[in-house]
C-alpha positions as CSV (number, residue, x, y, z in Angstrom):
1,X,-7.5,-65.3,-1.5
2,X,-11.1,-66.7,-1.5
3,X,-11.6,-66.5,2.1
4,X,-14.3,-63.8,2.1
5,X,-16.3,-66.0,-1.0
6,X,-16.1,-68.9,1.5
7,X,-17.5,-66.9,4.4
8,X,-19.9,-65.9,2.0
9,X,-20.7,-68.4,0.4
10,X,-21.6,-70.2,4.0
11,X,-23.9,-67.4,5.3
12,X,-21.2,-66.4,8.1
13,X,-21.2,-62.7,6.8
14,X,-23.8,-61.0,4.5
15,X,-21.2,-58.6,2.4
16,X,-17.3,-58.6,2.0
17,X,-15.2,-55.5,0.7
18,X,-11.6,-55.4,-0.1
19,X,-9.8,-52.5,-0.1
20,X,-6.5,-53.2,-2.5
21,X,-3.9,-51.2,-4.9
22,X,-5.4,-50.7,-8.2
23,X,-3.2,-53.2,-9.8
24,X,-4.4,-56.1,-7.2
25,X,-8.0,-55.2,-7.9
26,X,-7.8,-55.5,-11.1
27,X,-5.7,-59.3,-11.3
28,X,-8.2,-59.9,-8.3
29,X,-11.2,-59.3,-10.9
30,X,-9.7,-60.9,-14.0
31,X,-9.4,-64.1,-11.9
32,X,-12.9,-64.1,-10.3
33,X,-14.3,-63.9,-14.0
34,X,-12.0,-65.9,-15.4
35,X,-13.4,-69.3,-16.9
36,X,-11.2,-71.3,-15.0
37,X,-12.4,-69.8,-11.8
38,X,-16.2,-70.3,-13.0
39,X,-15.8,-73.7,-14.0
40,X,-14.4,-74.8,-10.8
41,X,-16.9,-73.2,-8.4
42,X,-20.3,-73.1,-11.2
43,X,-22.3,-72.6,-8.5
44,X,-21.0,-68.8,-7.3
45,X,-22.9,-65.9,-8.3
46,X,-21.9,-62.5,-8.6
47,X,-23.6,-61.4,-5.3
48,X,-20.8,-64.1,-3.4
49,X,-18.2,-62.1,-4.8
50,X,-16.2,-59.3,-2.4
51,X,-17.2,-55.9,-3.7
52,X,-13.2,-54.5,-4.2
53,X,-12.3,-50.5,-4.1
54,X,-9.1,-49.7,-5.7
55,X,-7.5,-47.2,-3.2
56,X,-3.6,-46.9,-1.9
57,X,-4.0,-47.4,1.9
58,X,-1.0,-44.9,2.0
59,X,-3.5,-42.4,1.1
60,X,-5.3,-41.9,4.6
61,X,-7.9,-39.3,3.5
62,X,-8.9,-41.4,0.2
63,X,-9.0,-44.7,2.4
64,X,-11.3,-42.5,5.3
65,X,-13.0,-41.2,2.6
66,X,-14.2,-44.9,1.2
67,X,-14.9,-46.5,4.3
68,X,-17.2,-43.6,5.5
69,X,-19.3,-44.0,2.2
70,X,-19.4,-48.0,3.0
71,X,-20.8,-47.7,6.4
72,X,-22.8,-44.6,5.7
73,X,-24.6,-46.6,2.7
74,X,-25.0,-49.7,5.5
75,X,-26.4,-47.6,7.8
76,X,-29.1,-46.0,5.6
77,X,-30.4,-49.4,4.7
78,X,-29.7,-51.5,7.2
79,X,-31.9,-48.5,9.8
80,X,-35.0,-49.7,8.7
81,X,-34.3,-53.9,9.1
82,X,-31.5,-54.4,11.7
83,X,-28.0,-53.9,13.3
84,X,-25.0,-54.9,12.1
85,X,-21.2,-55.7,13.2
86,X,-18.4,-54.5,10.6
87,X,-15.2,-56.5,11.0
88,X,-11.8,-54.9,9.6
89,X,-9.4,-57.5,9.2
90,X,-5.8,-56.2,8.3
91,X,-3.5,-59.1,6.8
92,X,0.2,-58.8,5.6
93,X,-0.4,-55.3,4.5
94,X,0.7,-52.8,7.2
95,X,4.6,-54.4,6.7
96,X,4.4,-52.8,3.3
97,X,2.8,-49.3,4.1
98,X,4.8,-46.1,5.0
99,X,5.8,-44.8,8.3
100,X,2.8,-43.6,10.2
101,X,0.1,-45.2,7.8
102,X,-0.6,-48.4,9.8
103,X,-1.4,-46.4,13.1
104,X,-3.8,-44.1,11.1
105,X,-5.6,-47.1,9.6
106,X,-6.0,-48.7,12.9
107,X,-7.0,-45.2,14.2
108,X,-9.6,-44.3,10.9
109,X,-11.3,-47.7,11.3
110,X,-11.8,-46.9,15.4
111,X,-13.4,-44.1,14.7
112,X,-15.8,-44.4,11.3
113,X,-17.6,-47.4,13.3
114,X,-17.9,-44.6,16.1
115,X,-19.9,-42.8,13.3
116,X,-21.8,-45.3,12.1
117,X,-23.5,-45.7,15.3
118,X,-26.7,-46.3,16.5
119,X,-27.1,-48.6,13.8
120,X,-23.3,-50.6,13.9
121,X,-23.4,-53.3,17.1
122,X,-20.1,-52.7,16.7
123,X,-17.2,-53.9,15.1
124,X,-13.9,-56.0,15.5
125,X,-10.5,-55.5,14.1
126,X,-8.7,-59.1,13.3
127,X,-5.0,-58.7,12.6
128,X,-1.6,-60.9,11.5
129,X,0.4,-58.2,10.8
130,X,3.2,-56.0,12.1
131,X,1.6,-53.8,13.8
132,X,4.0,-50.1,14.5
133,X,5.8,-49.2,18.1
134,X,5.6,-52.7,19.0
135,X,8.8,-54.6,18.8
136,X,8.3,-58.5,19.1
137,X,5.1,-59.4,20.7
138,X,5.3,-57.1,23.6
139,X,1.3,-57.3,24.8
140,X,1.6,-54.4,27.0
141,X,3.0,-52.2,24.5
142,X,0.6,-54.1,21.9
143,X,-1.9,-52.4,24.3
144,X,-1.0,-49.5,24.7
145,X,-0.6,-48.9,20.3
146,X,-4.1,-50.3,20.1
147,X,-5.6,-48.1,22.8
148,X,-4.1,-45.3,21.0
149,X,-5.8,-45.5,18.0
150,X,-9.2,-46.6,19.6
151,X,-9.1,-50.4,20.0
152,X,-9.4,-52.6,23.1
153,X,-7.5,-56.1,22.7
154,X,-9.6,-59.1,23.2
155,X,-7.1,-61.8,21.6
156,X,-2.9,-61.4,21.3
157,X,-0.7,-64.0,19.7
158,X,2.4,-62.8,18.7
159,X,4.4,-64.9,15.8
160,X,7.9,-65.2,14.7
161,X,8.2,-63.6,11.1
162,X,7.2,-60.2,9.0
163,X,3.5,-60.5,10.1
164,X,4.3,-61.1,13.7
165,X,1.5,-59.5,15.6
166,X,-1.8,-61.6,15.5
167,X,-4.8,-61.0,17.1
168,X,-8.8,-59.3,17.9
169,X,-9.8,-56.1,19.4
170,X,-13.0,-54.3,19.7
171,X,-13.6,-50.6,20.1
172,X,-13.0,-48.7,23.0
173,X,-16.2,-47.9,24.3
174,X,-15.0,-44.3,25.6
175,X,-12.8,-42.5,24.1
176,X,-12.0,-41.0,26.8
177,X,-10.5,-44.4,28.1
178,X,-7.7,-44.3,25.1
179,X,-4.2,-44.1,25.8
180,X,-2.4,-41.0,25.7
């Protein structure tokens, strides 16, 4: 998938990272060097590309452990030019994760952008997934999962299929507002 090269490559965000199995990162890699690739988009420099970390996500701590880094190295240079807005977008993976995993993610992402505050405007989570403890495309109960683990949902649109929950949230902006 090139989608993060294209949003790159059209100014809409100034850095992509992809967090993948070990195996993906690699074939990822070998494609975006491969001559094939380079002849058919000459123009894309190294900078375009996604900067990819190998990580399991079933592996909470490691994946806590990278994102923290990321948005701890943003912050440090982005305090002295401006703010910035991280986006988390979660696609066709959570279906393939174990019990549990998905609702940590959702719940590590919430609360590393918490951290990288002042700095972070912010952040959005964008989903088409299946999301857990939501069967079908129950908003309310999409609602209450999200709140859980931190996020407030701005945009719901369930699906038929694997990846049936799509959508946007934002962070709660008090914790103390999250579901119990």
């Amino acid at each position: 998938d090139v989608r993060s090269i294209k949003f790159r490559e059209r100014g809409i965000v100034d850095k992509s990272i992809e967090l993948d199995l070990p195996p993906v990162v690699e074939a990822k890699s070998n494609i975006l060097q491969s001559k094939r690739f380079r002849r058919r988009r000459p123009w894309l420099t190294t900078d375009l590309l996604p900067e990819f970390h190998a990580v399991d996500l079933n592996n909470i701590d490691h994946v806590a452990e990278i994102l923290q880094n990321i948005l701890a190295v943003d912050s440090d240079v982005k305090a002295r030019e401006q703010k910035w807005h991280t986006i988390f977008l979660f696609e066709g993976v959570m279906i393939y994760l174990n019990e549990d995993v998905p609702r940590a993610l959702l719940e590590i992402t919430s609360q590393v952008l918490k951290a990288a505050a002042p700095n972070n405007s912010g952040g959005s989570l964008c989903f088409a997934d299946r999301l857990e403890n939501i069967p079908g495309g129950d908003i309310v109960l999409g609602r209450e999962e999200l709140a859980r683990n931190g996020w407030d949902i701005t945009d719901w649109q369930p699906k038929p299929g694997l990846a049936r929950h799509m959508g946007c949230a934002k962070p709660l902006t008090n914790i103390a507002n999250k579901a119990s």
